[in-house]
C-alpha positions in Angstrom: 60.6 -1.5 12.1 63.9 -0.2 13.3 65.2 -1.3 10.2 62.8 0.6 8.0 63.8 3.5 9.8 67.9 3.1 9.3 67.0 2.9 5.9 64.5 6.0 5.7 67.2 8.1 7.3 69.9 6.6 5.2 67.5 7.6 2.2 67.1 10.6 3.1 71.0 11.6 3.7 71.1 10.9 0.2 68.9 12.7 -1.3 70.1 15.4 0.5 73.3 14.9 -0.5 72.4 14.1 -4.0 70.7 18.0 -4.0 74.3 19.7 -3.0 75.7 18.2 -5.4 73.3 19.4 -7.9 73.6 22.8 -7.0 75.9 25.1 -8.9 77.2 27.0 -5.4 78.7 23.7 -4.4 81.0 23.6 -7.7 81.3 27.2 -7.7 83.0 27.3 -4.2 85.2 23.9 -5.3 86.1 26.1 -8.2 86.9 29.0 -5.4 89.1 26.4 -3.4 91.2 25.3 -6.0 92.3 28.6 -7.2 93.0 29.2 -3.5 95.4 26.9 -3.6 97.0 27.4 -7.0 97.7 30.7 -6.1 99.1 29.8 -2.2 101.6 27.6 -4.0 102.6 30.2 -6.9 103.2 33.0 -4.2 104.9 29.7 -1.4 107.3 28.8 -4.6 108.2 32.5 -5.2 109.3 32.8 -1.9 111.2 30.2 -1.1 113.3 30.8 -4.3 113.6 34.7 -3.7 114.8 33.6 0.5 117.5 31.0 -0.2 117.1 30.3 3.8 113.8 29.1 2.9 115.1 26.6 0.0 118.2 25.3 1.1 119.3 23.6 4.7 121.7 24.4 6.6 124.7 22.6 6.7 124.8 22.0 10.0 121.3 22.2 11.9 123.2 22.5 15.3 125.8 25.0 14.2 122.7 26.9 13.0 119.4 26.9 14.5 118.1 29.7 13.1 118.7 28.6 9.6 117.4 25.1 10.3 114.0 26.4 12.1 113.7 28.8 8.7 114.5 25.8 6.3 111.9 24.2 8.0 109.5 26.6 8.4 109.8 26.9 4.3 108.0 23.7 3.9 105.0 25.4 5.7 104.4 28.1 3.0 102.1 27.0 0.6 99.6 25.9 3.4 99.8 29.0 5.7 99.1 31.0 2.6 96.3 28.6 1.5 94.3 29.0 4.7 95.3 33.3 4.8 93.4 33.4 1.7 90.8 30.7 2.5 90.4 33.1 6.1 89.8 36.2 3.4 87.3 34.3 1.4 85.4 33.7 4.1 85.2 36.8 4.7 83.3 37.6 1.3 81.7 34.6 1.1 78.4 36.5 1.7 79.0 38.3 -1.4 80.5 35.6 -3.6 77.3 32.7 -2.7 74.8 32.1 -0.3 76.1 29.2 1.3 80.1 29.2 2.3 80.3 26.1 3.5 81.9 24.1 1.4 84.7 27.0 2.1 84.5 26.6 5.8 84.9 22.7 5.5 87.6 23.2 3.2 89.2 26.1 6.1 88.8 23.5 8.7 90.5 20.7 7.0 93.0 23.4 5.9 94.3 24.4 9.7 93.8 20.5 10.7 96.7 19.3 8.3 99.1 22.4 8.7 98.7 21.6 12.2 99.7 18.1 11.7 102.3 19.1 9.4 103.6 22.0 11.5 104.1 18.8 14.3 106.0 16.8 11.5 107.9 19.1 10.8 109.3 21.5 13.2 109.2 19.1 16.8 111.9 16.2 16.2 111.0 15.1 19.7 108.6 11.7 19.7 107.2 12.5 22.9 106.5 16.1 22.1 105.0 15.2 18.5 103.3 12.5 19.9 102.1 14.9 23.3 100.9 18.0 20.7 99.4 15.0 17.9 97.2 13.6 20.7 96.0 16.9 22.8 96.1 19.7 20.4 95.0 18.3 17.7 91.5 17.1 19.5 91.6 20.8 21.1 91.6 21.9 17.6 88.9 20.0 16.1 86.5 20.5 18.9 87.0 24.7 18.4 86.8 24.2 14.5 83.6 22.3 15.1 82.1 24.7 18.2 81.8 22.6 20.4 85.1 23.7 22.8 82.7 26.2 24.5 80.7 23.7 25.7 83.3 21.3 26.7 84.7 24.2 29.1 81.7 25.1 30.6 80.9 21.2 31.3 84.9 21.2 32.8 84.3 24.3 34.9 81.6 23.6 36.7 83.7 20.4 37.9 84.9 22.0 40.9 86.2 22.3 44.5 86.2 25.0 46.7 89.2 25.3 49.2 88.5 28.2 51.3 89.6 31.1 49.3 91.2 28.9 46.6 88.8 27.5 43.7 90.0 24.1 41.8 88.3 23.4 38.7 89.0 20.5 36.5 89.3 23.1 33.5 91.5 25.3 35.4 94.0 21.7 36.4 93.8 20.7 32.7 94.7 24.3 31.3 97.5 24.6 33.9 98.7 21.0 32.4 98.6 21.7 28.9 99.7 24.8 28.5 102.0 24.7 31.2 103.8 21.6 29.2 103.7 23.9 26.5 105.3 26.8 28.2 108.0 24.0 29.8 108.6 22.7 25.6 108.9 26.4 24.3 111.2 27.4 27.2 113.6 24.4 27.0 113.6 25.0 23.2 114.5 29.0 23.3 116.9 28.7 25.9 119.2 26.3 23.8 118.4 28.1 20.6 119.4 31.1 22.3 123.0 30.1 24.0 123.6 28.6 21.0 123.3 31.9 18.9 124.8 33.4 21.8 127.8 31.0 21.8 128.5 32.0 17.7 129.3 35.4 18.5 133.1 35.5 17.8 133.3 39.3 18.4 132.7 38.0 22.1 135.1 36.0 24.3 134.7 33.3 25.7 134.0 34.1 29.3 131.3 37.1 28.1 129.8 35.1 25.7 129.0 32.0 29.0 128.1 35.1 31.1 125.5 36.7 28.2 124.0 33.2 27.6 123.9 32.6 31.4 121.9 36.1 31.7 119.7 35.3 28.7 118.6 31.7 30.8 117.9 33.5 33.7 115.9 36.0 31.5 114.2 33.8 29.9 113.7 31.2 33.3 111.6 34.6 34.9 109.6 35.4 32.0 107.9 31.9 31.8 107.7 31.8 35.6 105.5 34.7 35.3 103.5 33.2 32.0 103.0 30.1 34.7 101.8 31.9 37.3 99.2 33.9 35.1 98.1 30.7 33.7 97.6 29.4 36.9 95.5 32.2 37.7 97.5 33.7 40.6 97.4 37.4 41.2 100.9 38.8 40.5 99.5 42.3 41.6 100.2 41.1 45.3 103.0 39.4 43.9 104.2 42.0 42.3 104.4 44.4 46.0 105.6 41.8 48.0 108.4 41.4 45.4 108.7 45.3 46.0 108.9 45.0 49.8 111.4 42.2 49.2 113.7 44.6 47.0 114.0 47.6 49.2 114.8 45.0 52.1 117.7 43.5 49.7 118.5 46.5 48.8 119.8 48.1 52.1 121.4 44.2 53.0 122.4 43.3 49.6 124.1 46.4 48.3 127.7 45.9 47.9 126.5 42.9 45.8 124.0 44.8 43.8 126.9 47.2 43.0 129.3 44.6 41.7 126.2 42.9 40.3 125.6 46.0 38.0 128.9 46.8 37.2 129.7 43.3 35.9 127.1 43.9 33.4 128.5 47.4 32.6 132.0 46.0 32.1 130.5 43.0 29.6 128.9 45.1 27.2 131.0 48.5 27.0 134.1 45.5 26.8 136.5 47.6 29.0 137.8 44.2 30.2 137.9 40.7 28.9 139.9 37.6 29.3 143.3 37.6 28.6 144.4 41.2 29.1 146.5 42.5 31.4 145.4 45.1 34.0 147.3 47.3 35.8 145.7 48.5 39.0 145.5 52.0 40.8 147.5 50.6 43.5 150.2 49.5 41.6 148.9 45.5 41.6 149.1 43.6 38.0 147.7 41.0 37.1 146.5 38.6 33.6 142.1 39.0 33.3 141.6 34.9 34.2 137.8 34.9 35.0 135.4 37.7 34.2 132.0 36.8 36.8 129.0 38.9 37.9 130.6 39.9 41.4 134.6 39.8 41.1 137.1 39.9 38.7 140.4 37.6 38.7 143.7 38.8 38.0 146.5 35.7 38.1 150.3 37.5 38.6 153.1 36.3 37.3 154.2 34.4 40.5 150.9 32.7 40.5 148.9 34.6 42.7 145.7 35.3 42.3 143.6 39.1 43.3 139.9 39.3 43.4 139.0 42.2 42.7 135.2 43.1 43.1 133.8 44.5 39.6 132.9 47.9 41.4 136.8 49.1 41.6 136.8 48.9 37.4 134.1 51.3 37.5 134.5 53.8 40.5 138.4 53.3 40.3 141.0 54.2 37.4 142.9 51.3 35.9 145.7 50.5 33.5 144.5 47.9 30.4 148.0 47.1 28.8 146.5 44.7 26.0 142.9 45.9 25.7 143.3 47.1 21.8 146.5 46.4 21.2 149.3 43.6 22.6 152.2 45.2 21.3 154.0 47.3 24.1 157.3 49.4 24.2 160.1 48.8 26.8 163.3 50.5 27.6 166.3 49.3 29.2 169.2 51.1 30.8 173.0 50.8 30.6 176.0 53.2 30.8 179.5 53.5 29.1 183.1 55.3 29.9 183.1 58.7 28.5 185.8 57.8 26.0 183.4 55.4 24.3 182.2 56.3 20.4 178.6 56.7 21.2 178.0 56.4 17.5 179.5 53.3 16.4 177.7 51.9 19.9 174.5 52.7 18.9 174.5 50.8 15.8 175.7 47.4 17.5 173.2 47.9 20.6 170.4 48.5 17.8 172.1 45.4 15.4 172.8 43.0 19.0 169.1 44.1 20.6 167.1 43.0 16.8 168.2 39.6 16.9 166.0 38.7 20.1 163.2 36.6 18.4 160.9 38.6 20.7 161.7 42.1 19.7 160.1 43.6 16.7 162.1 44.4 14.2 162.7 44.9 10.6 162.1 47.0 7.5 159.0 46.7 7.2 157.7 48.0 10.8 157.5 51.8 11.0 160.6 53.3 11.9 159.3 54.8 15.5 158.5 51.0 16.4 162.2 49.7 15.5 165.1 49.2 18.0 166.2 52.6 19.4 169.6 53.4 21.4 170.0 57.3 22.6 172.0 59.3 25.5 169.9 59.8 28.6 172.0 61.8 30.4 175.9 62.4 31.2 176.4 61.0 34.9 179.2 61.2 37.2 181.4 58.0 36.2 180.0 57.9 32.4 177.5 58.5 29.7 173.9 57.0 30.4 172.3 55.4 27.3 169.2 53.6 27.3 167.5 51.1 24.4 164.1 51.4 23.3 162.2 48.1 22.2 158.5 47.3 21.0 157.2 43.5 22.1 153.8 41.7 21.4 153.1 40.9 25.1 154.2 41.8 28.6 157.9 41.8 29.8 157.6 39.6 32.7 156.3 36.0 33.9 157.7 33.7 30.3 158.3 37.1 28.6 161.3 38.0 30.3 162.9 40.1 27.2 164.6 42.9 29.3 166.7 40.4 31.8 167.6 38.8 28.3 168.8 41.7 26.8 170.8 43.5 29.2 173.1 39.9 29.0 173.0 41.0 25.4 174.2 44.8 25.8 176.5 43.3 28.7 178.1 40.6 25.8 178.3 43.1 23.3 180.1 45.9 24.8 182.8 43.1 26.3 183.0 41.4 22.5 183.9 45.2 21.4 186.1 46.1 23.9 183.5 48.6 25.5 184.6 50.0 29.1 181.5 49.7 31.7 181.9 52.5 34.2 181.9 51.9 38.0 182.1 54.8 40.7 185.7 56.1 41.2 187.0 58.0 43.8 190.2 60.1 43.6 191.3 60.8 47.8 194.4 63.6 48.6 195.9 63.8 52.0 196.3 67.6 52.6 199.4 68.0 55.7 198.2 69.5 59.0 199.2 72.7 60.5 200.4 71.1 63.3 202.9 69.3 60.8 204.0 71.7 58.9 204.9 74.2 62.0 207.3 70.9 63.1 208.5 70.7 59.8 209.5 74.5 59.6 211.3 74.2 63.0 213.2 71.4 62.4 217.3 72.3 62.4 218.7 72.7 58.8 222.1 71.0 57.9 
């Protein structure tokens, strides 16, 4: 008997599927479907050759996230378009034939293998293909089907009361999924980010670590918050206890906040940055070794190191000697007797002070940035000159230039026979009155 049934039903499917077949909406939408899809890949193919991200990889996918994800994301063209315009069919189904559903299968099947492909081929993780293969995909199929509803309804009514707290075997599950979700996309920005970050060569070194560290943190308290809305926790009374916590840190934490604030002032308007050499108000100097969120570190010459909290290069006026620009001019000073000829000695200093390797020099530099030897002043014991010089770097520390060149002035002027003053002193010893009254009455012969 139960056999005669199995095959009455089986009998039946047939003929029922015999009649959609025979009907001319059935074709007509199959008709409808594959000029859907001709046109997805005629408008997918024009992209992709118009976007050469689209077409062609990247030659390095780590060097270039961005242009990998878009290489990638080219292959998924012709079936996002397909199921857009399979979504706007639907749509005017109504008009076009009674019965859409050969559309609707068709749209179902449609968002099933992008899916699938979307997994294939943008996650290169095995566990997180195989995690979004396994979950999503069933998610997927049970919504496409309408049957998720019903499923979540059946899920939240599997529950357990905790005093004030409500557990729910839907609300555990969502907090799961799409927490592990959340955790994937998270992990996956943050390096995508830095790494951008990182390629920025109009950035040094040091800002570029500090901008990538800020964007982690960033992006650490937005999914934090994300997490905490998923999990159903009211950020409301989150959000004024995080208030009453501020004001609190506020009056304790100030000094900190300032510096805090002002490191991020001095990153992006790039008033300071590894490397240069800063002059203090107090007279301090120092080379820009490490650029953090509270302090900045100037290293001296004689190996010291000053911390100097990030608020001073804000409130305080200082000296950047290499921000823009690392060539710097120096002057040294030197004197000569008063019977020298000046001119012929300025032509040697200027010839003797060019061949340091260190001083720039030449015909080709402009002539304000060549070697320059004038008259300061006349002084007591001889004529003051100085020498003008222009450097790449600072004269100090391994740069010493000006103790180098003063030997160079001082061999010169000796080669040529140049007298170096030194303080003289002429002394006359005027007779007393007391001497010369004995000397006028003193007996003549």
């Amino acid at each position: 008997m139960n056999n005669n049934n199995y095959l009455a039903d089986i009998d039946i499917a047939l003929q029922q599927t015999l009649s959609v077949l025979a009907q001319t909406t059935t074709y007509s939408q199959l008709g409808i479907i594959l000029v859907i899809y001709f046109c997805a890949y005629m408008i997918a193919t024009r992209m992709r050759k118009r976007v050469p991200a689209l077409n062609t990889p990247p030659a390095s996918e780590t060097n270039a996230p961005l242009k990998a994800l878009m290489f990638r994301l080219g292959k998924l063209l012709f079936p996002i378009f397909a199921i857009m315009l399979l979504r706007i069919t639907l749509e005017f189904s109504d008009l076009i034939v009674e019965e859409g559903w050969v559309i609707e299968t068709a749209f179902a099947v449609a968002l099933l293998l992008l899916f699938n492909s979307f997994i294939n081929v943008v996650i290169k993780s095995r566990l997180a293909a195989s995690a979004f293969r396994w979950v999503g995909m069933p998610i997927l199929f049970f919504h496409l089907i309408g049957v998720l509803d019903d499923i979540v309804v059946v899920l939240e009514s599997m529950s357990l009361e905790l005093g004030n707290i409500k557990l729910s075997a839907y609300g555990l599950l969502r907090t799961l999924i799409f927490g592990s979700l959340l955790f994937w996309l998270g992990r996956i920005s943050n390096t995508t980010g830095k790494t951008i970050i990182r390629k920025q060569e109009s950035l040094d070194f040091r800002t570029r670590e500090i901008v990538a560290k800020l964007f982690e943190i960033g992006l650490f308290f937005i999914f934090i918050l994300l997490l905490l809305q998923l999990m159903g926790i009211n950020l409301t009374a989150l959000a004024v206890f995080g208030g009453a916590l501020g004001v609190g840190l506020g009056f304790g934490l100030q000094a900190i906040a300032s510096n805090f604030i002002s490191g991020v002032i001095i990153i992006f308007d790039k008033s300071l940055s590894v490397g240069d050499f800063i002059e203090l108000e107090d007279g301090r100097t120092g080379t820009v070794t490490e650029l953090n969120m509270r302090s900045t570190t100037l290293e001296t010459f004689d190996g010291k190191d000053i911390v100097v909290p990030n608020e001073k290069f804000i409130t305080s006026s200082f000296t950047n000697w290499t921000h823009k620009n690392d060539k710097q001019r120096y002057r040294v000073d030197f004197s000569v007797a008063y019977k020298t000829n000046v001119r012929e000695l300025v032509e040697l200093i200027k010839e003797a002070v060019a061949t340091h390797p260190q001083v720039l020099s030449g015909p080709e530099l402009p002539f304000e940035e060549r070697p320059d030897c004038e008259i300061d002043s006349f002084g007591d014991n001889g004529i003051n000159m100085f020498v003008e010089f222009w450097m790449t770097g600072i004269d100090d520390g391994k740069n010493r230039v000006g103790g180098d060149l003063l030997l160079i002035i001082l061999e010169t002027l000796q080669q040529n026979g140049i007298e170096i003053p030194f303080p003289q002193r002429d002394v006359r010893i005027y007779p007393s009155d007391a001497a010369e009254r004995q000397a006028g009455e003193s007996p003549t012969e």
